[in-house]
N, C-alpha and C positions, 0 to 999 in steps of 0.2 A: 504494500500500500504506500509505504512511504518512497519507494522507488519512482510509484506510478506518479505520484506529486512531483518529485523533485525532476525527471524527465518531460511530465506538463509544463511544467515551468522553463526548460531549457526550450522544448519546443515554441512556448508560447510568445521568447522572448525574441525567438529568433524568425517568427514569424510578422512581431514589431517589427523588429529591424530591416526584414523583407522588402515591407508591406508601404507602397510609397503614401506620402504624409504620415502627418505626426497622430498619435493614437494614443490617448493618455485614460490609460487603464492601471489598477494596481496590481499590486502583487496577485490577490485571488482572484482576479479577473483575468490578468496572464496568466495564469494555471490552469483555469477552467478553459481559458483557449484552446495550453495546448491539448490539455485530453481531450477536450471535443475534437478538436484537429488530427489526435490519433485514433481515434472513436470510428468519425466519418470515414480516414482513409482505410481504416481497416475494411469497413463495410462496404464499403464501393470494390474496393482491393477484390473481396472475397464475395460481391456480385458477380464481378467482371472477371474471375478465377483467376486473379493474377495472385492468390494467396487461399491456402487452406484454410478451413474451420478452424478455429483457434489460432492462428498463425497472428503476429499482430504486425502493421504496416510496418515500414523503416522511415528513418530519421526525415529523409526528402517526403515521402510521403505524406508522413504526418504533419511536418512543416505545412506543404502545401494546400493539406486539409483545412489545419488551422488558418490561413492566409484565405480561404476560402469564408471561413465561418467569417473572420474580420473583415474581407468586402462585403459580407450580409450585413452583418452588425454597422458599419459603416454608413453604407447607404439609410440601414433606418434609422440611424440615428438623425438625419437630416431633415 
């Protein structure tokens, strides 16, 4: 559990930093990024068979997932 956090958290910070403009979220909103971000890309991953049942995405993955969820988040916040 506390892996899954602290990996959300690299994920989520490095999907800030991605992710063009500025994005001012905190700490538990960066973490909740990234595991939504590793969440989605698992799921999509293992619609699209590029990943087994249980298998969980990778690093660019879930990056990308989260970078996803924050152009949602983004736009409705406007």
């Amino acid at each position: 559990m506390i892996s899954t956090i602290i990996i959300g958290f690299i994920i989520g910070i490095l999907a800030k930093f991605l992710y063009p403009g500025g994005q001012r979220l905190g700490i538990i909103m960066t973490t909740l990024l990234g595991i939504g971000g590793s969440v989605l890309a698992s799921w999509v991953g293992q619609t699209m068979g590029w990943y087994a049942i249980g298998q969980p995405a990778g690093w660019i993955a879930s990056t990308l997932g989260a970078m996803g969820i924050l152009a949602i988040f983004a736009s409705l916040r406007k």
